[in-house]
C-alpha positions as CSV (number, residue, x, y, z in Angstrom):
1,X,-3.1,9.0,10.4
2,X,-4.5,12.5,8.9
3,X,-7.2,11.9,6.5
4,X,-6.5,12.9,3.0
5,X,-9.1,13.8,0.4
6,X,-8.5,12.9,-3.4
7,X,-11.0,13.7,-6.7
8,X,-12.3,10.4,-5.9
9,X,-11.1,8.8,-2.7
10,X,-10.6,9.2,1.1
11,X,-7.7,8.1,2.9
12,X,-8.6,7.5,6.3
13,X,-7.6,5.0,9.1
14,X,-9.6,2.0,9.3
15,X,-12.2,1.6,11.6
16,X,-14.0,-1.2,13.3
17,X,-17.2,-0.7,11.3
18,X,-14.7,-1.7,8.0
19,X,-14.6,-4.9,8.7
20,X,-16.9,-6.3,6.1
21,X,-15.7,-4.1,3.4
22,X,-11.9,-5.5,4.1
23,X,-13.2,-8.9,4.3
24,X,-14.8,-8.7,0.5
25,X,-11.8,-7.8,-1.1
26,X,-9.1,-9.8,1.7
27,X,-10.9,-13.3,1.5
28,X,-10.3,-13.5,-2.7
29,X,-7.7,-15.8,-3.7
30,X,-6.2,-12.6,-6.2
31,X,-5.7,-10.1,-3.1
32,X,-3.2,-11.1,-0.6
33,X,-1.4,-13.7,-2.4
34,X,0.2,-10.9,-4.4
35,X,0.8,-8.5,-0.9
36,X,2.4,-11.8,0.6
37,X,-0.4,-12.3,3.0
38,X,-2.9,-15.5,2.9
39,X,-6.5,-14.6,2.4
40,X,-8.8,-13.9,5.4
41,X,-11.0,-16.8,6.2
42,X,-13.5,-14.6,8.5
43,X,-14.7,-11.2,9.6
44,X,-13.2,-11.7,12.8
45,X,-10.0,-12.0,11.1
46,X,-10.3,-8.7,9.4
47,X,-11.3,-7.5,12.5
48,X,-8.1,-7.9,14.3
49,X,-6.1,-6.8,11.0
50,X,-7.7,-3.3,11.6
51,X,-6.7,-3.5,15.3
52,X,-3.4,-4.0,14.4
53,X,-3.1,-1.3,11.8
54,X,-5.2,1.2,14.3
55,X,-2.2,-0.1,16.5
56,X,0.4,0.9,14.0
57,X,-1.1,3.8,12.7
58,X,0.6,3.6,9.5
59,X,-2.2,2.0,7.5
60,X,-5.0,4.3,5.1
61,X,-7.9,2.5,4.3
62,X,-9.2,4.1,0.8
63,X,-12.8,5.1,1.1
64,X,-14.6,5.2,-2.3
65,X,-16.8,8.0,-2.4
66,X,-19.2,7.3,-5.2
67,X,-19.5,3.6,-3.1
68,X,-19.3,4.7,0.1
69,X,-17.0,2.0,1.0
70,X,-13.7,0.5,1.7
71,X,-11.9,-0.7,-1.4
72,X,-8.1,-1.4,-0.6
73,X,-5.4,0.3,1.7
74,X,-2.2,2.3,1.4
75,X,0.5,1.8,4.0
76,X,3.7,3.8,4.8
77,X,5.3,1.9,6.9
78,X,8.5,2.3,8.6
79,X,11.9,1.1,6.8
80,X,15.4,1.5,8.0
81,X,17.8,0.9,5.0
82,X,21.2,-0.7,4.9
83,X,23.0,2.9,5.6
84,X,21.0,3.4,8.4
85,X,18.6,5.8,6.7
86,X,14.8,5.8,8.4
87,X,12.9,5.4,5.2
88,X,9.1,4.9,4.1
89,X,7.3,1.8,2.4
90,X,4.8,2.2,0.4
91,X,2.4,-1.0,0.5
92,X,-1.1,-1.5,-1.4
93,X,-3.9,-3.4,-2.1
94,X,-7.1,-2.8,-3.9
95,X,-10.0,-4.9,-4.3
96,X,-10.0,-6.3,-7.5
97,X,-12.8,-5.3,-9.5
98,X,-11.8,-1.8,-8.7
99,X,-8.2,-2.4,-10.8
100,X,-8.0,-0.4,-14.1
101,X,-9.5,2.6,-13.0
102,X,-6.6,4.6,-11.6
103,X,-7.6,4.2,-8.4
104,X,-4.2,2.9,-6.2
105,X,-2.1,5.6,-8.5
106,X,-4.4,8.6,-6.8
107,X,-4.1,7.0,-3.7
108,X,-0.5,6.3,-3.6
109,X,0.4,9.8,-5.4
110,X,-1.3,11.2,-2.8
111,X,-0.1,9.0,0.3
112,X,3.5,9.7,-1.2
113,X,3.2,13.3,-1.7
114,X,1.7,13.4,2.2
115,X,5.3,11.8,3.3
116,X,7.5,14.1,1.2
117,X,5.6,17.4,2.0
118,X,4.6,17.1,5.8
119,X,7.5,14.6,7.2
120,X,11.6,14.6,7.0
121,X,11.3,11.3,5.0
122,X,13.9,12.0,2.6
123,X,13.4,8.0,0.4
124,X,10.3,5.9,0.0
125,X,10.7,2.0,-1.0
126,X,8.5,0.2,-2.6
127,X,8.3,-3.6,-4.1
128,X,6.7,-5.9,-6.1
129,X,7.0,-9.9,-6.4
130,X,7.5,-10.9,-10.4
131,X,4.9,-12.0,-10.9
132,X,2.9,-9.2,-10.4
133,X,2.7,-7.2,-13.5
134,X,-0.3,-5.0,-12.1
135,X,1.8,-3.6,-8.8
136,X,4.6,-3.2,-11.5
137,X,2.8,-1.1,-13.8
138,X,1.5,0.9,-10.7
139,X,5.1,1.5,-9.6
140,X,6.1,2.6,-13.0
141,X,3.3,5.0,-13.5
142,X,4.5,6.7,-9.7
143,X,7.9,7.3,-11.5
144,X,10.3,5.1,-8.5
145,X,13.8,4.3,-9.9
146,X,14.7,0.0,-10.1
147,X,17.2,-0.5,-7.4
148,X,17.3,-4.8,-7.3
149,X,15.9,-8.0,-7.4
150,X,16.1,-10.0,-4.0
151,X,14.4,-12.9,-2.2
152,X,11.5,-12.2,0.0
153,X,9.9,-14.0,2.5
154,X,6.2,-13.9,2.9
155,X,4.3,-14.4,5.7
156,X,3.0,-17.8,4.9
157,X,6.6,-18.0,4.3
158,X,7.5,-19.0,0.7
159,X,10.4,-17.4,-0.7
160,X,9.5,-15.4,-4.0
161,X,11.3,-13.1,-6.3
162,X,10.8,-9.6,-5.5
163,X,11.6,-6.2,-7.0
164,X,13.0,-3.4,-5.5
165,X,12.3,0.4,-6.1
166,X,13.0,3.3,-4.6
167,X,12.0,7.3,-5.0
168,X,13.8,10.3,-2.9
169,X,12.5,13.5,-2.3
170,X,14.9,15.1,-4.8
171,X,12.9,12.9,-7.1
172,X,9.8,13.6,-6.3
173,X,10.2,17.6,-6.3
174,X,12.3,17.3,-9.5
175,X,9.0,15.6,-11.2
176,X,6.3,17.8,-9.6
């Protein structure tokens, strides 16, 4: 993915040499629980989570300047709606002592603006499970619209309650 550049951060595919950074924040028990994912249990795990998204190319990694280090990740991943519209989704997850600062709005602002100005994406999704007040307020303060609630699946496949937003490019210009 093209590397963009923020006040404070540095979207930029992951690389090998990221592995212990994603480790510190993917092994705590407040991480990927809330993204649907189990924790890591090792490097080598983390390891072939950056293969995959080098695979996928869809993945940033977000590169705190004044750390010089990995602190979370913004995807856009592929979506095909129930109209048959190819759509983005937004995903995120940033290490938790780095919450509160305004770090994953800059970085998804920017990762969103990235979709609407340079691709023919026309809607990004976006979702959050209940219980997840944080991702909620994150989503509010990126101004997506409530669509519904619906049943999700996570990959260590419990069923939770998720909520579903969405934001168009009309949107998006209209508030800019």
């Amino acid at each position: 993915m093209k590397p963009i550049e923020t006040t404070r951060l540095l979207l930029r595919s992951f690389r090998l040499e990221d592995a212990k950074d994603l480790f510190a924040y993917a092994k705590l028990p407040t991480v990927g629980p809330m993204a649907g994912w189990a924790p890591h249990k090792s490097i080598e795990e983390s390891i072939e989570i950056i293969k995959q998204f080098q695979a996928k190319d869809d993945v940033w990694a977000l590169w705190l300047k004044a750390d010089n280090k990995v602190i979370g990740s913004v995807g856009m991943h592929d979506f095909v709606s129930l109209d048959g519209e190819l759509c983005k989704e937004l995903g995120y997850v940033l290490s938790t002592p780095y919450e509160g600062r305004g770090l994953m709005n800059e970085a998804a602002q920017a990762a969103i603006r990235h979709v609407f100005t340079q691709t023919g994406i026309q809607t990004i999704w976006v979702s959050h499970f209940v219980e997840n007040q944080k991702s909620a307020n994150v989503i509010k303060r990126l101004g997506f619209t409530y669509v519904k609630d619906s049943e999700y699946v996570t990959r260590t496949k419990t069923v939770k309650l998720a909520k579903y937003y969405k934001m168009t490019k009309k949107d998006y210009l209209f508030k800019e």
